[in-house]
C-alpha positions as CSV (number, residue, x, y, z in Angstrom):
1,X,162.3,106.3,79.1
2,X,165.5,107.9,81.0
3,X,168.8,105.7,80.2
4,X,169.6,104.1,83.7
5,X,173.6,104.7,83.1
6,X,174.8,103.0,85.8
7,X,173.1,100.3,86.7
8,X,174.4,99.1,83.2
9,X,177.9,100.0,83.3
10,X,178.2,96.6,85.0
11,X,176.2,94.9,82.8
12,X,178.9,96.4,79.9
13,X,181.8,95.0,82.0
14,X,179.9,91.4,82.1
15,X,179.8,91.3,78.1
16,X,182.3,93.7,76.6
17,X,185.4,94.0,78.4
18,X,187.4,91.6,81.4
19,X,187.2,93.9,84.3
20,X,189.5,92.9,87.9
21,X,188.7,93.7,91.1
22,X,191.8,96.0,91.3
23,X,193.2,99.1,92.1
24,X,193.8,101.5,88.3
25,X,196.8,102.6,88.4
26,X,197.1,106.6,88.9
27,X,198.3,107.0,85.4
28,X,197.1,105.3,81.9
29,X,200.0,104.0,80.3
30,X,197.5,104.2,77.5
31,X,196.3,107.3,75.2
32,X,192.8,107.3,74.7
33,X,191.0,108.9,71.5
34,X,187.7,109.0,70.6
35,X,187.0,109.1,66.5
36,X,184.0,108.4,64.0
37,X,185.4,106.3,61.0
38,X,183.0,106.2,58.5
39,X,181.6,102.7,56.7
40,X,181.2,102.5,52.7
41,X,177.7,103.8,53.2
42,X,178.6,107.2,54.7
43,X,177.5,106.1,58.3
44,X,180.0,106.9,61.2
45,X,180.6,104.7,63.6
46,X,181.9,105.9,67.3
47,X,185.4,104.3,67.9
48,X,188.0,104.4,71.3
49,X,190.8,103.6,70.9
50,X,193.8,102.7,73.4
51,X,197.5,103.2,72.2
52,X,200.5,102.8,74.4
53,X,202.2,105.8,75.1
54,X,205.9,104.4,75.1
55,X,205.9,101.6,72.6
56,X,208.6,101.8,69.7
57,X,207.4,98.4,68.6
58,X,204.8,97.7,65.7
59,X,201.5,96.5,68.0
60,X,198.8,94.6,66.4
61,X,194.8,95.7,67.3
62,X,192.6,93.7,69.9
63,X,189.2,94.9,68.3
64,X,185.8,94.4,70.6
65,X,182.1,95.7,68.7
66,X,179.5,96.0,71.1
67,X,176.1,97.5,71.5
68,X,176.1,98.3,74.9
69,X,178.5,101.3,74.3
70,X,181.9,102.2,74.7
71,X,182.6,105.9,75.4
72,X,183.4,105.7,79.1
73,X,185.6,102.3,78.1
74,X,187.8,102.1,81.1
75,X,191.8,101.7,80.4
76,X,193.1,98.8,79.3
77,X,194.8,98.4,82.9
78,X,191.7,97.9,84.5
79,X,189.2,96.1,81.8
80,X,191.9,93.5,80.1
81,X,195.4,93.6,82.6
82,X,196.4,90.6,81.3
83,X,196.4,91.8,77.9
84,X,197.5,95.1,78.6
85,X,200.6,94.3,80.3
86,X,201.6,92.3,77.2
87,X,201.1,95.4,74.9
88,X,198.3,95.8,71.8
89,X,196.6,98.3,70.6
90,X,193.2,98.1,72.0
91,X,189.6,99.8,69.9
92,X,186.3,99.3,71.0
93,X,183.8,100.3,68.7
94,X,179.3,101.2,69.1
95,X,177.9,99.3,66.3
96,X,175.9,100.8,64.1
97,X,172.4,102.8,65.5
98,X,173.4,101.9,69.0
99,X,174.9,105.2,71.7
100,X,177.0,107.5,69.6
101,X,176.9,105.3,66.7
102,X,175.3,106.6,63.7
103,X,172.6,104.6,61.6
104,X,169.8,102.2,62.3
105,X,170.4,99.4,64.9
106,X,169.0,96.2,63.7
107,X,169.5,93.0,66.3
108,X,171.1,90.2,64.8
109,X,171.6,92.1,61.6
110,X,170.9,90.4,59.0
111,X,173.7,89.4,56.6
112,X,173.9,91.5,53.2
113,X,173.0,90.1,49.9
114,X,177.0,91.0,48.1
115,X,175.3,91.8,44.9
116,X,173.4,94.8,46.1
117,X,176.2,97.6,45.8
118,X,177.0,99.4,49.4
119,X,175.1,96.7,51.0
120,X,175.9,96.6,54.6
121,X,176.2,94.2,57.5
122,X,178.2,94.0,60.9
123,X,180.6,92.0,58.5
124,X,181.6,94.6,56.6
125,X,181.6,97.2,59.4
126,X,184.3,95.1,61.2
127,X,186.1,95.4,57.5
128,X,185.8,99.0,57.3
129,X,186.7,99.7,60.7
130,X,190.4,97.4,60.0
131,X,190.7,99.3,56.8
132,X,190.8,102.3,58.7
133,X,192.6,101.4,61.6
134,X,195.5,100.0,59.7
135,X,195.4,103.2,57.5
136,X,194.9,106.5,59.9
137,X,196.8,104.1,63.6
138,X,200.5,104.6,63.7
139,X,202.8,101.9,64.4
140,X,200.8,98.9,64.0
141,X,202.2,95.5,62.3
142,X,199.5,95.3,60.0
143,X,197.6,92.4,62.4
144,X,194.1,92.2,64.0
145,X,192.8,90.3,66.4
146,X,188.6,90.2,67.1
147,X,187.3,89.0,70.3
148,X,184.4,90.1,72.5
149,X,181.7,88.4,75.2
150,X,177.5,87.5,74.3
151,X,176.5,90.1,71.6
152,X,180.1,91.3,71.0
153,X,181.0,87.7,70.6
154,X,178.3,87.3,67.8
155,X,179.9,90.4,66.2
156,X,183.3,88.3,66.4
157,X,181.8,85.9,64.2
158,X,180.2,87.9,61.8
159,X,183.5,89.6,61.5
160,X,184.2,85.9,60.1
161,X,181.6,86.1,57.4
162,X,183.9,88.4,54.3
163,X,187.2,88.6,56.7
164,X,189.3,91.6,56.2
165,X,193.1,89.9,55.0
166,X,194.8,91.6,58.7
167,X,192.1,90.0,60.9
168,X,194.3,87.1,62.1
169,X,193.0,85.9,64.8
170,X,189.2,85.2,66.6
171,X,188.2,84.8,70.1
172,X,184.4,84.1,69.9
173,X,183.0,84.0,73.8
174,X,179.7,83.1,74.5
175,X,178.5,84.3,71.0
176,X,174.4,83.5,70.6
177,X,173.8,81.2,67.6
178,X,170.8,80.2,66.8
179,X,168.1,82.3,69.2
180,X,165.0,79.6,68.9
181,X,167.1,75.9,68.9
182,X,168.9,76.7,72.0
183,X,170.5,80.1,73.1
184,X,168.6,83.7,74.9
185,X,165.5,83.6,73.4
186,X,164.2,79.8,73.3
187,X,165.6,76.5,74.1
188,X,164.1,73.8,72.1
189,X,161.0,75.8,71.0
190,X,160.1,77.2,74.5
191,X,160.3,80.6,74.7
192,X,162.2,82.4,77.4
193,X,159.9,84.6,79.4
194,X,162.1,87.0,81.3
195,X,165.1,87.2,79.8
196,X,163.6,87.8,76.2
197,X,161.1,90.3,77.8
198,X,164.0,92.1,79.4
199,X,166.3,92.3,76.4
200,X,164.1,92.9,74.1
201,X,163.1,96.5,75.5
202,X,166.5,97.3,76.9
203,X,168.2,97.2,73.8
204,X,164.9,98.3,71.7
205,X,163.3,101.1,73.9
206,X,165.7,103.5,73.1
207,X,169.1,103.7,71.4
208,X,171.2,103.1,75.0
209,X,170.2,100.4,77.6
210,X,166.8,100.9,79.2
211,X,165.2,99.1,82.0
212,X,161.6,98.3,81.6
213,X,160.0,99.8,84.5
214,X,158.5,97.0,86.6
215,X,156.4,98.1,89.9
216,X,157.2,95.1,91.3
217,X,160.0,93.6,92.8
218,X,159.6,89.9,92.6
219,X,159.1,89.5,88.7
220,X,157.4,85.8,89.3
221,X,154.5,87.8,90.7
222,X,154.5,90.3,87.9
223,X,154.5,87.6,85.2
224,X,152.1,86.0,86.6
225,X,150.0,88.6,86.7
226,X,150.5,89.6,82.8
227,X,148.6,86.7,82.3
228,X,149.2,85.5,78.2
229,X,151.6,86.8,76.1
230,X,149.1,88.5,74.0
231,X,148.8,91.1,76.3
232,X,152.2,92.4,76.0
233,X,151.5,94.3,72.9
234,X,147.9,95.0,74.2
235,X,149.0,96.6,77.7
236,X,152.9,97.6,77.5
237,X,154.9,97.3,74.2
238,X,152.6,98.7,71.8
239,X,154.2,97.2,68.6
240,X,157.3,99.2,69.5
241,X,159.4,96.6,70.3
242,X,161.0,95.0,66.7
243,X,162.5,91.9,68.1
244,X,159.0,91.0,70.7
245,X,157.0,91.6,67.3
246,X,159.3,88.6,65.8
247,X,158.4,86.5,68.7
248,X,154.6,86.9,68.0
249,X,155.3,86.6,64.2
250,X,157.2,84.0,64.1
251,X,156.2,81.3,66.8
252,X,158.0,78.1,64.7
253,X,161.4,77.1,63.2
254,X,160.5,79.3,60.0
255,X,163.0,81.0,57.4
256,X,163.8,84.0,59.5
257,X,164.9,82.1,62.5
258,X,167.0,80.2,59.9
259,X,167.9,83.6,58.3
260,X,169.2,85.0,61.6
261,X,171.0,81.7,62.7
262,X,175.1,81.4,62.5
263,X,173.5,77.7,61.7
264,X,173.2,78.9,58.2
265,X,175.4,82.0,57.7
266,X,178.5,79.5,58.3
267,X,176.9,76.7,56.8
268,X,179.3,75.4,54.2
269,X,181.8,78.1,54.5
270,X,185.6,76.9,55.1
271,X,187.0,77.9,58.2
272,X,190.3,80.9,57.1
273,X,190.8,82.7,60.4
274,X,191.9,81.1,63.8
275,X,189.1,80.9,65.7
276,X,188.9,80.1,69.6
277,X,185.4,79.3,70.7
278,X,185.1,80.5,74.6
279,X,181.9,78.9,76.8
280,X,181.1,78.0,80.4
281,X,179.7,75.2,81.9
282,X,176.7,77.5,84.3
283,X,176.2,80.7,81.5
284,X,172.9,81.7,81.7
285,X,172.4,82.8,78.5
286,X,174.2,81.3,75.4
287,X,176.1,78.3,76.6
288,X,175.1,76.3,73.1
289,X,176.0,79.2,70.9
290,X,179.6,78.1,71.5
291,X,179.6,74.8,71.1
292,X,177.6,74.8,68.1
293,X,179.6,77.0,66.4
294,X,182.6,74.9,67.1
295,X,180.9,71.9,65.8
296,X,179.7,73.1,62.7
297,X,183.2,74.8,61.8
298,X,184.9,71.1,62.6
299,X,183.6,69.9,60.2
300,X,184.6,72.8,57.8
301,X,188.1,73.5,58.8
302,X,190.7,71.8,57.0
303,X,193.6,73.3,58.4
304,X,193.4,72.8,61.8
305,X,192.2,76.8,62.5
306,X,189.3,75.4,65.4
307,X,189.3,75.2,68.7
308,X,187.2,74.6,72.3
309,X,188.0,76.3,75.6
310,X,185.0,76.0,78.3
311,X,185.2,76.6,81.9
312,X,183.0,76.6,85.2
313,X,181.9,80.0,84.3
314,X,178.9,82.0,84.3
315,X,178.0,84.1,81.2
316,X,181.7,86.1,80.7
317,X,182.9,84.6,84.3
318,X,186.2,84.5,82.8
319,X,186.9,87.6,82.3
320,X,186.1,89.1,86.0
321,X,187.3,88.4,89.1
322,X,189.7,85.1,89.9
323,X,187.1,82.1,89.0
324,X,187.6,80.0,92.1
325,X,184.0,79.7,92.7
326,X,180.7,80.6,91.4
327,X,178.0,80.7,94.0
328,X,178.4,78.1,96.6
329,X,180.6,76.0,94.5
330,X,184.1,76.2,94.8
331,X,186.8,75.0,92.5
332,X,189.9,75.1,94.2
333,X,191.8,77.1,92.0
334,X,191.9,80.7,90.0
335,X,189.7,79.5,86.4
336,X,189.5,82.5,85.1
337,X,192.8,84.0,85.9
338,X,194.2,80.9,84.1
339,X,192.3,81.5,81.4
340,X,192.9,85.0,80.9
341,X,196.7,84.9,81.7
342,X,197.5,81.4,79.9
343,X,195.2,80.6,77.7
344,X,193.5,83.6,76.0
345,X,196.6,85.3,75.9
346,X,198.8,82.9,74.4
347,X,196.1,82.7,72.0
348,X,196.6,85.9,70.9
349,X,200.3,86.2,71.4
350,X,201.0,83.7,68.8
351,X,198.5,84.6,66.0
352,X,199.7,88.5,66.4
353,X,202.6,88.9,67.7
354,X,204.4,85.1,66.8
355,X,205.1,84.6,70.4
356,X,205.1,80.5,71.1
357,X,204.4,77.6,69.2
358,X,201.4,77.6,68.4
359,X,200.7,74.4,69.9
360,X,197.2,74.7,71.0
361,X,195.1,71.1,72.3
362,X,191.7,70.7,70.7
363,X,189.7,71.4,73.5
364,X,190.4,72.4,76.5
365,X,187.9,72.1,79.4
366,X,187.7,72.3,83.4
367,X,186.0,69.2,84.8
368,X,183.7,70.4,87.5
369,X,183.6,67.8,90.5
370,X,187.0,66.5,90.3
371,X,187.9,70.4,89.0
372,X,190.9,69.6,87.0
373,X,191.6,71.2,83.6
374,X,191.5,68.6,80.9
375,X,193.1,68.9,77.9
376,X,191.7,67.0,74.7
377,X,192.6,66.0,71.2
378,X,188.8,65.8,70.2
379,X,185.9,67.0,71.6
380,X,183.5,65.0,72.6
381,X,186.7,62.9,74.0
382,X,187.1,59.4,71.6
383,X,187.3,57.3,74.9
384,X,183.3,58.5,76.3
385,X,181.1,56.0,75.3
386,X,177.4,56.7,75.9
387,X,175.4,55.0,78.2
388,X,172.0,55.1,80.0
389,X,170.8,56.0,83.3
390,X,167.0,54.5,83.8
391,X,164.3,55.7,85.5
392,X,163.2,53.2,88.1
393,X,160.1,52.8,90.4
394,X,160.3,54.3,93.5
395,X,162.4,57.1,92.6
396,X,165.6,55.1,91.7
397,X,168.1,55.3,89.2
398,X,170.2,53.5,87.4
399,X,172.3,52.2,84.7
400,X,170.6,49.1,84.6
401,X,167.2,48.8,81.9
402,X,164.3,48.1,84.3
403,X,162.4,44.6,83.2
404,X,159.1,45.4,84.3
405,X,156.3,45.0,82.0
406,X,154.5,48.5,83.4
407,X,155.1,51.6,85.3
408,X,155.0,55.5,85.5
409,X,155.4,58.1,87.8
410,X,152.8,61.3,87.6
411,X,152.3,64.6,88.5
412,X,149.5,67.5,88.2
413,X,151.1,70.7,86.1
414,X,149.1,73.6,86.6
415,X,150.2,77.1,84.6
416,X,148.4,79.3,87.4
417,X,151.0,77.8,90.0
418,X,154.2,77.0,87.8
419,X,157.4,76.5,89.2
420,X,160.3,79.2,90.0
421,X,163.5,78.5,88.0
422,X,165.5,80.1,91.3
423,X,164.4,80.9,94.6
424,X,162.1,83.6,94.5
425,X,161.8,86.6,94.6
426,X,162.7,87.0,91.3
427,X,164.3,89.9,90.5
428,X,164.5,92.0,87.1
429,X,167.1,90.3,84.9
430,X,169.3,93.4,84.8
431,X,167.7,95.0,87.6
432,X,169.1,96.3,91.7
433,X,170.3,92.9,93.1
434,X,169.6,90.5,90.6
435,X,171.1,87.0,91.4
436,X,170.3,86.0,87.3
437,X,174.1,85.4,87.0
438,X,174.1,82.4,89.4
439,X,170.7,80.9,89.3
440,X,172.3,77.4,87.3
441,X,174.3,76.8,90.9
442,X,171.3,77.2,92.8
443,X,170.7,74.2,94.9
444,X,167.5,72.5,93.5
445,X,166.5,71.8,97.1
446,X,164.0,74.4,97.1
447,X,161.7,72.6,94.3
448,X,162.7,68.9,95.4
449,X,159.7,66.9,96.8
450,X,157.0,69.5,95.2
451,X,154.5,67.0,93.8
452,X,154.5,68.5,90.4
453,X,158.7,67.6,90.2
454,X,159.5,64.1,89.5
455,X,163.0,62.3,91.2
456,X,165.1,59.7,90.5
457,X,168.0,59.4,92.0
458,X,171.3,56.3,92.3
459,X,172.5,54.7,95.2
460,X,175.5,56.2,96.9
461,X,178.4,55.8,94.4
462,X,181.2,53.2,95.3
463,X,183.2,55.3,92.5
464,X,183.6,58.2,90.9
465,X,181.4,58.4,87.3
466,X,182.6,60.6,84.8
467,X,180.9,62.1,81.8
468,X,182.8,64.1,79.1
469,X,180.4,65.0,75.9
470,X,176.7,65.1,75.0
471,X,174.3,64.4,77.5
472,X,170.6,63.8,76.0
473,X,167.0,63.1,78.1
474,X,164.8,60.2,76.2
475,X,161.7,60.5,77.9
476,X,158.5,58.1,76.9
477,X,155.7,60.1,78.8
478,X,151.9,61.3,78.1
479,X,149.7,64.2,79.1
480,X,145.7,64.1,79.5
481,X,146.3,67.8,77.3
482,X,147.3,68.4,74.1
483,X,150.8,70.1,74.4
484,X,152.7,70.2,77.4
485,X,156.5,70.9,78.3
486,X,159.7,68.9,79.8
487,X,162.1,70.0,81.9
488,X,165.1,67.6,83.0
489,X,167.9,68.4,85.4
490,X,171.1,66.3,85.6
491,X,172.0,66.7,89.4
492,X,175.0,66.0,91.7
493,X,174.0,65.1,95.2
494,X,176.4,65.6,97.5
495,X,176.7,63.6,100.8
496,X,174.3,64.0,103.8
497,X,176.8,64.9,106.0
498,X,179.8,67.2,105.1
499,X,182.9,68.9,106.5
500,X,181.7,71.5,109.3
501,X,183.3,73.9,107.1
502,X,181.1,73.3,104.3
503,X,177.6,72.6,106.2
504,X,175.4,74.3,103.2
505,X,176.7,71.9,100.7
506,X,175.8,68.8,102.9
507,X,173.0,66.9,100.6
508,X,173.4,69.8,97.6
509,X,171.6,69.5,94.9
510,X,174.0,71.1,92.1
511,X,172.4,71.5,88.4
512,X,175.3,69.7,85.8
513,X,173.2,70.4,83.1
514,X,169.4,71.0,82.5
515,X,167.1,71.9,79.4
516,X,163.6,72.3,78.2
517,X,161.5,71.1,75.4
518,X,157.9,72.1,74.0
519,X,156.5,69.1,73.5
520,X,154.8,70.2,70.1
521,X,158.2,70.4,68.7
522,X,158.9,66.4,69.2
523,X,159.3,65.6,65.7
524,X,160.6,68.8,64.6
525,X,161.0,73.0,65.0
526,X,159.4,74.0,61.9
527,X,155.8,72.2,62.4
528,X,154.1,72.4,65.5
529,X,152.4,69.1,66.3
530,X,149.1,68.8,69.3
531,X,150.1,66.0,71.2
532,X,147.1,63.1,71.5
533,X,145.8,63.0,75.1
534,X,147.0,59.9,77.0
535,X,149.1,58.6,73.6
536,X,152.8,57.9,74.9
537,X,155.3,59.5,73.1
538,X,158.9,60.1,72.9
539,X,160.3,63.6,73.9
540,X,164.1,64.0,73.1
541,X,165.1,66.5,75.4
542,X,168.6,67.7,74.1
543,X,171.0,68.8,77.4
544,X,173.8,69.7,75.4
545,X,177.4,68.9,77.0
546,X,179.3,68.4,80.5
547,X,182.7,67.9,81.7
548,X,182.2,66.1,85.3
549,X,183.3,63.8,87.9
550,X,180.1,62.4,90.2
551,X,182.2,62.0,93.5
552,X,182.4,58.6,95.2
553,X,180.1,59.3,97.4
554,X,177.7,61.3,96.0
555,X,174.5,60.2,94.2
556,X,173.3,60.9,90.6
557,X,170.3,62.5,90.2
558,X,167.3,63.4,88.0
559,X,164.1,65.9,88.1
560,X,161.1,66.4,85.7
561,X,159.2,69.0,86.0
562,X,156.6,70.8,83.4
563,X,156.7,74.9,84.4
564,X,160.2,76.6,85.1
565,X,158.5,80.3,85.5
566,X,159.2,83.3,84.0
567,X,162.6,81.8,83.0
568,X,160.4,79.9,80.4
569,X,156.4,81.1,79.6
570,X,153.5,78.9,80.5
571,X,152.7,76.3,78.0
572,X,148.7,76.7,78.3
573,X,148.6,72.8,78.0
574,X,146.0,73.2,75.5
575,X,147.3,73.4,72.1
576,X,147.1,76.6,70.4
577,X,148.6,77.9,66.8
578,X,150.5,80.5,68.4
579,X,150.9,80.5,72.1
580,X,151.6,84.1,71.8
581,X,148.6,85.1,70.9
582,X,146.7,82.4,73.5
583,X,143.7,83.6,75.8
584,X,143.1,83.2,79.7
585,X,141.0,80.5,79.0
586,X,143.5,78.5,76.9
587,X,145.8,77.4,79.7
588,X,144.6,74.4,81.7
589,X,145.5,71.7,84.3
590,X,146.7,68.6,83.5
591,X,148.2,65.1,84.0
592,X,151.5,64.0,82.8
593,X,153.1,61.1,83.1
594,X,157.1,59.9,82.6
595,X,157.2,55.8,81.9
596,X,159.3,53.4,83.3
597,X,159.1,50.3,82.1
598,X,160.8,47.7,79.6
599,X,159.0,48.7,77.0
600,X,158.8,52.9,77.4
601,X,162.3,53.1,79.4
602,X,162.6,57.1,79.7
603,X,166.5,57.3,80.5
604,X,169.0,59.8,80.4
605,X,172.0,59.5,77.9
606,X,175.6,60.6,79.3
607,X,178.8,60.0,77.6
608,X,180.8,58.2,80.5
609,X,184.8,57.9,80.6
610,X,186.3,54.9,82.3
């Protein structure tokens, strides 16, 4: 398969580097050099490196490791300004096996075993690389800073795992952490169709980024028509594909999801470097990575190393463009410029250079809807206390517990007509005018009123309702099959009518937060359990986190829904050891129902501050 170069220069920009929409200058103030430093194993790894061309100052290094190749790395000017204009020394580096990298590429590499001599990981090619950069780099002061966006992110972390003594400073962003609990690959158990299709070959077909070569444009269609998962070995991969041959190996929570996870490479290991987690509130792809990174390491770091920065961002939306909107939802002032040119760099500036003092708050978040930044000395915030929004008979909700002795709302899932996550059509992930980046803003309009997506929704509010923290769906529901999935969307409605100005926001349905569940995994990831036709049970469906103000005005919202296709595969309803390997015949219609009642009150969970 020919490397499509340029259709994934942009997608390098989105993960590796924080391009602006600006003019270059007509002259680098930066040298750029191009070396191979080789690891402890003899393997050379392709390194650029940016030096200022007039500094007489000692500069510390701003170190990004990517696998989506760095050899036509545009100057610092244009892919970090903000940085740039402050002065480091900037290298970006192929990791090992991936563009002009030598070695074997491995995704997710494994971490080493210490006691096998020469044993390699991307935590000790992050050390050799600093060992050689302090060593062969003029005029540096002996400091390194590690940051990066998605994979390079992840590499951030590792780089945490045996820390070289200069690396001073880490800014994780949007680093993957566990790829079946909740970040590209599945969320809750369910396994993401497109996106782990699409990356999978890209980064596996060939040792640069390759498109799998769909012959048709709307990829709903096209999934559709693969029919069960079994038949991507059978009719396109071929065994070829390492990481798509770990899906169909490994359909449960087993040891080498657990092996893989930053769950258990940081488990128990105290925090020693600075580290700045980096999410946003609408990323696509590994919003929980973050956050549970920064969870586990609170409770490991004893010297007040840890800290939270999450925005109204898209997957690396701070680091392009001015962040005063995302789709059609506008925030009223420049996120991602303040991020880059406040906080990120005074981040940096203090660990490396001593600038400032140092006094960073906890977490620091934008609150969507009343799109203020907040800044907080815990996260979640001590004053959220958790309450419950209940699902109600005809479609209302509210925080009161419903008293009736019986009730349920139903629908009919059927897996030959599942619902679109977006609007269709649905194009390639990575692919010509792909609108992946902003599906999460899309308004859920489109599917609203479908008779296989349930609503609830509050009365107008007389006050604004804020929730800052963890946000979790408690559903009591049944199914005439035995397995079945649960999607829940938190939505804000915005008012029926509007400013003329802002017409296609009047009666919005904004996503704050939505997740997914298979229901086999009720009681657990590791053991798949068949659900017992018509038996009610609980589903915990776990929507991570929000920052937001619910207008006066507006109305909270819920949907529930049982197919969000191809952004999640077709559960075949019927229950199957591995639903990779199902057949046509396995996937069947059936009857769900979500209870309402005093005595099976589904509800939603939100953290709300008074």
């Amino acid at each position: 398969m020919k490397p499509i170069l340029l259709l994934f220069f942009s997608l390098f920009l989105i993960f590796t580097t924080t391009i602006q929409a600006q003019e270059p200058s007509t002259e680098s103030q930066y040298e750029k050099k191009m070396v191979l430093i080789p690891m402890r194993d003899g393997i050379k790894l392709n390194t650029v490196i940016f030096i200022p061309k007039n500094n007489t100052a000692p500069l510390p290094f701003l170190f990004m490791r990517t696998p989506y190749g760095v050899a036509d790395s545009p100057s610092p000017e244009r892919s970090n300004p903000e940085l740039a204009k402050e002065g480091f020394i900037f290298v970006n580096q192929d990791i090992r096996g991936r563009y002009l990298s030598e070695g074997k590429f491995e995704m997710l590499r494994m971490t080493r075993d210490p006691k096998i001599p020469n044993s390699i990981d991307e935590s000790t090619d992050t050390y050799d690389t600093i060992d050689w950069l302090l060593k062969n780099i003029a005029n540096n002061n002996g400091k390194v800073g590690v940051f990066g966006i998605s994979y390079s992110g992840w590499t951030s972390m590792m780089a945490l795992i045996d820390p070289h003594p200069a690396l001073k400073a880490i800014s994780e962003q949007a680093t993957p952490a566990d790829w079946f609990i909740n970040d590209d690959m599945h969320h809750n158990g369910a396994f993401r169709l497109s996106y782990g299709f699409d990356y999978a070959f890209m980064e596996e077909a060939g040792k640069t980024d390759t498109l799998f070569p769909f012959d048709t444009y709307d990829t709903y269609d096209w999934y559709l028509r693969l029919g069960p998962l079994s038949n991507v070995n059978d009719k396109y991969f071929k065994n070829t594909i390492p990481t798509w041959n770990n899906f169909v190996q490994h359909p449960n929570y087993d040891d080498f999801w657990k092996k893989q996870s930053l769950l258990t490479r940081f488990a128990n290991r105290p925090l020693t470097v600075p580290t700045q987690h980096v999410a946003g509130w609408f990323d696509q792809e590994d919003f929980a990575g973050p956050l549970f990174m920064y969870e586990l390491l609170e409770k490991q770091d004893k010297n007040n190393l840890n800290y939270l920065v999450i925005g109204p961002w898209n997957h690396g939306g701070w680091a392009r463009a001015d962040g005063k909107s995302l789709g059609n939802l506008q925030f009223e002032s420049a996120t991602a410029k303040t991020f880059r040119e406040e906080i990120q760099l005074s981040w940096f500036n203090y660990h490396l250079k001593g600038k400032g003092d140092g006094k960073f708050a906890e977490a620091i978040t934008f609150q969507t809807g009343s799109n203020q930044w907040k800044r907080y000395d815990s996260w979640t915030p001590k004053q959220a206390t958790q309450q419950a929004l209940y699902f109600h008979a005809n479609g209302k909700l509210s925080f009161d517990k419903p008293s009736s002795a019986s009730g349920f709302d139903a629908f009919i899932s059927d897996p030959a007509n599942p619902i679109p996550y977006r609007n269709r059509p649905i194009e390639q992930t990575y692919g010509p005018g792909s609108r992946w980046r902003t599906w999460m803003t899309e308004d859920q309009r489109f599917v609203h009123g479908r008779p296989d997506v349930l609503s609830w929704e509050t009365e107008v509010l007389e006050n604004d309702v804020t929730i800052s923290g963890k946000v979790l769906a408690q559903l009591y529901a049944s199914t005439s099959a035995s397995d079945a999935d649960w999607i829940v969307k938190l939505i804000d409605v915005y008012p029926a009518m509007m400013d003329e100005k802002n017409l296609k926001m009047s009666g919005y349905q904004q996503i704050v937060t939505a997740d997914v569940l298979r229901g086999r995994f009720r009681k657990g990831f590791e053991t798949p359990l068949p659900v017992k036709p018509n038996e009610v049970a609980e589903y915990k469906v776990d929507l991570l986190q929000s920052d937001h103000t619910f207008k006066k005005g507006h109305k909270i919202m819920v949907q529930v829904q049982s197919t969000w296709f191809p952004l999640i595969d077709r559960n075949p309803q019927k229950f199957v050891p591995n639903i990779f390997m199902a057949k046509a015949g396995d996937y069947v219609k059936a009857e769900h129902r979500v209870y309402r009642n005093g005595g099976y009150a589904s509800r939603v969970m939100v953290s709300v501050v008074r």
